[in-house]
N, C-alpha and C positions, 0 to 999 in steps of 0.2 A: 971800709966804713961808709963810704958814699954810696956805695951800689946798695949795702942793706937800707941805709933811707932812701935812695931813691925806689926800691920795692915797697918797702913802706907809704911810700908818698901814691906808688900809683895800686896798692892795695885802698887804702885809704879813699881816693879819686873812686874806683871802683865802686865802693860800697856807698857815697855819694849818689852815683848813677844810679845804683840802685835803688835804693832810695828814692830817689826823681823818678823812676820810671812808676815803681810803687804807686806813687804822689798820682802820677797822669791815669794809672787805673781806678784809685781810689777817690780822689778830689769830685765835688758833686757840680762843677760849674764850670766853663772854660776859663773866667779868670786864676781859678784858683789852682788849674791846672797851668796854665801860662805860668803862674809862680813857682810851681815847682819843676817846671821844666828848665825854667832860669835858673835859677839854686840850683840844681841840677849841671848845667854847662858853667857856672860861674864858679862852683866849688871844686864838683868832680872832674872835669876836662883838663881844668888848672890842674889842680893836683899830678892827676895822671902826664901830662904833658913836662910838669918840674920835676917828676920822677924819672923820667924819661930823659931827661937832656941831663941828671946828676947821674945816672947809669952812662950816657954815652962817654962822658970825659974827655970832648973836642969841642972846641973851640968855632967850629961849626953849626955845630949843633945848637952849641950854646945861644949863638946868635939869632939861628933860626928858631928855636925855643923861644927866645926873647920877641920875638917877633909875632910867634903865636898867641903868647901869654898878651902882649900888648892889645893883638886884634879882639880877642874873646874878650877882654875885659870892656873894649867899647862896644863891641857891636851886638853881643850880649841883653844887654838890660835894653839897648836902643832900638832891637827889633824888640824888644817883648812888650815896650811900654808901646812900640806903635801898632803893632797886632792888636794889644787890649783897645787902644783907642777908637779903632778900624773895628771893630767888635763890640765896642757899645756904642758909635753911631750907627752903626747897620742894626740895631735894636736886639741883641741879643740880650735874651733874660742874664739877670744873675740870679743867684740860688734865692730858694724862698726864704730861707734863715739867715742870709746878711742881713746887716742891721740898718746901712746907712750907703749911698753911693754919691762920693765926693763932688764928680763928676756932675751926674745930675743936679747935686747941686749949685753950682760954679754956675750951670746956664752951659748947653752948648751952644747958645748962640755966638759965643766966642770961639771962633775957627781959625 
């Protein structure tokens, strides 16, 4: 019973990835690819990785699974928000069809 959800779990993860990779051919701007590369590692990696430690069935595993799951969940979204950051103070455009950029408006004069 476990091994068919953990198949499932890391089909699932898979098709995620794919997905994200999709996202980073198709997306028209580096932020918006930055986003689906996160979504991308935050959904499918996960996945893939809890499918993986419920196929193993030790106790080992389990640990270090937990282990992995804990790092991608921080460091994840914390490189991606500091890349885009690093990416719009080096003056990179965003697309010509966004509407509105937060940032710009905050001021960066706040560092």
């Amino acid at each position: 019973m476990t091994e068919g959800i953990g198949y499932a779990l890391v089909g699932l993860g898979v098709t995620f990835d794919v997905v994200g990779c999709l996202g980073l051919l198709r997306l028209p701007d580096v932020y918006s690819r930055m986003q689906a590369a996160t979504k991308c590692v935050a959904l499918g990696t996960l996945l893939i990785v809890a499918g993986a430690v419920l196929m193993a069935d030790s106790s080992a595993v389990l640990a270090k699974g937990a282990l992995c799951l804990i790092f991608l969940v921080l460091t994840s979204p914390t490189g991606s928000h500091a890349l885009a950051r690093a990416a719009h103070r080096s003056g990179t455009p965003l697309w010509e069809g966004s509407l509105l950029d937060r940032l710009a408006e905050d001021g960066e004069e706040r560092r």
